[in-house]
N, C-alpha and C positions, 0 to 999 in steps of 0.2 A: 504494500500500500504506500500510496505517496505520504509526505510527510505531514502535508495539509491535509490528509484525509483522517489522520491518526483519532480515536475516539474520544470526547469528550461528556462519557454520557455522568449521570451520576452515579454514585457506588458508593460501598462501603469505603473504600480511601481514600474518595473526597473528602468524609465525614471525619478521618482524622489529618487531614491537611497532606495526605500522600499521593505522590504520584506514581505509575508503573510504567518499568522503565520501555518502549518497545524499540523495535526496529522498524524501518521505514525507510525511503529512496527518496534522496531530494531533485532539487529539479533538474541534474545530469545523468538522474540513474542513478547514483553512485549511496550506498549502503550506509544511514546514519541511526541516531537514535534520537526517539523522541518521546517526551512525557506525557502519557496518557492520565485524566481524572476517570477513566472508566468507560465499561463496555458495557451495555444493556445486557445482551444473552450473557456472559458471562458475570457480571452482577444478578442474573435470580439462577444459573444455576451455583453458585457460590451461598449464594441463599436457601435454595434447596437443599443441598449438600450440609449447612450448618442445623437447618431444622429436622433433618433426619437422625443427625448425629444428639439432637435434644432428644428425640423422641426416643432413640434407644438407650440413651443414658435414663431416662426415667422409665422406660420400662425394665432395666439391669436392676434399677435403685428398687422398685417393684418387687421385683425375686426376692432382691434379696431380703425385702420385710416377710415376703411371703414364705421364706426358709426353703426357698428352690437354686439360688443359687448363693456362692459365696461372696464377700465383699469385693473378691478378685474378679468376678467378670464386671461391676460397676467402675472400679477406679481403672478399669482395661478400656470401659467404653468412655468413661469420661477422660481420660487422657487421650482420647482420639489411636487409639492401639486397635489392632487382632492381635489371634493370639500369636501367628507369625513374627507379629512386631514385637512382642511381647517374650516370646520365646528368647528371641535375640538377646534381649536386654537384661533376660533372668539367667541366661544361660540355661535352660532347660530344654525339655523336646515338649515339640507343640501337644501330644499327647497327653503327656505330664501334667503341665497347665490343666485341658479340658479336665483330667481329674479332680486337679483341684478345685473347682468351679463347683466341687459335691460337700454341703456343708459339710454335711458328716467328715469327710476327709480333711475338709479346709480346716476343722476343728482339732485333729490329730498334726498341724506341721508344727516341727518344730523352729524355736525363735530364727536360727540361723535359713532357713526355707523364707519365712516369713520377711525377713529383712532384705533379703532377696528384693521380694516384691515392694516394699516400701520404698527404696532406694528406687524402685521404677519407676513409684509414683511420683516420689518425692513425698513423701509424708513419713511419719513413724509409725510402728508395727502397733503401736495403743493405738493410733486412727484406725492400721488396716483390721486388727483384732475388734472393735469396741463398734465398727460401724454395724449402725442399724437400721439407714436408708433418713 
């Protein structure tokens, strides 16, 4: 896109004074960069994207009142993680994880398991033990 066509629509980083940086062809052709306040289609699907991500952190946060699953799939959805991602960060196997996710089990790790996953969140192991949605 030329450099004058670059988007100006509104977005969430208008809202905090940001701009994104793109690329863009000035009027030799020649490859430059230019600041963008945003893109329609990609400001609502960026929006979509974040409202889904609520909707599954409070259906995690749900479970886990409900004693379906452990504090560790909530602070996995609320950290924007799978458990892929998750795995990585614990050093475990993504398997592992899905066990853990069984109160009953989650209730049996020991501190140094636990700390593990705190460190993923960033919070301490009283947050990830004590949470109760």
């Amino acid at each position: 896109m030329k450099e004058s066509e670059v988007p100006q629509d509104r977005s969430n980083i208008e809202t905090t004074n940001m701009r994104e940086l793109c690329y863009a062809t000035d009027d030799k052709g020649n490859y430059t960069t230019a600041l963008s306040s945003g893109w329609e289609p990609k400001t609502i699907a960026l929006s979509n994207s974040i409202e889904d991500i609520k909707e599954r952190t409070e259906a995690a946060r749900l479970q886990v009142i409900n004693n379906e699953v452990s504090p560790i799939a909530y602070f996995m959805e609320l950290n924007k993680m799978d458990v892929g991602i998750l795995a990585g960060y614990v050093g475990m196997w993504k398997w592992r994880i899905k066990r853990h996710f069984k109160p009953a089990v989650f209730a049996g790790l020991n501190d140094k398991v636990l700390q593990k996953y705190a460190d993923a969140f960033l919070i301490t192991t009283e947050q990830l033990k004590n949470f109760k949605g």
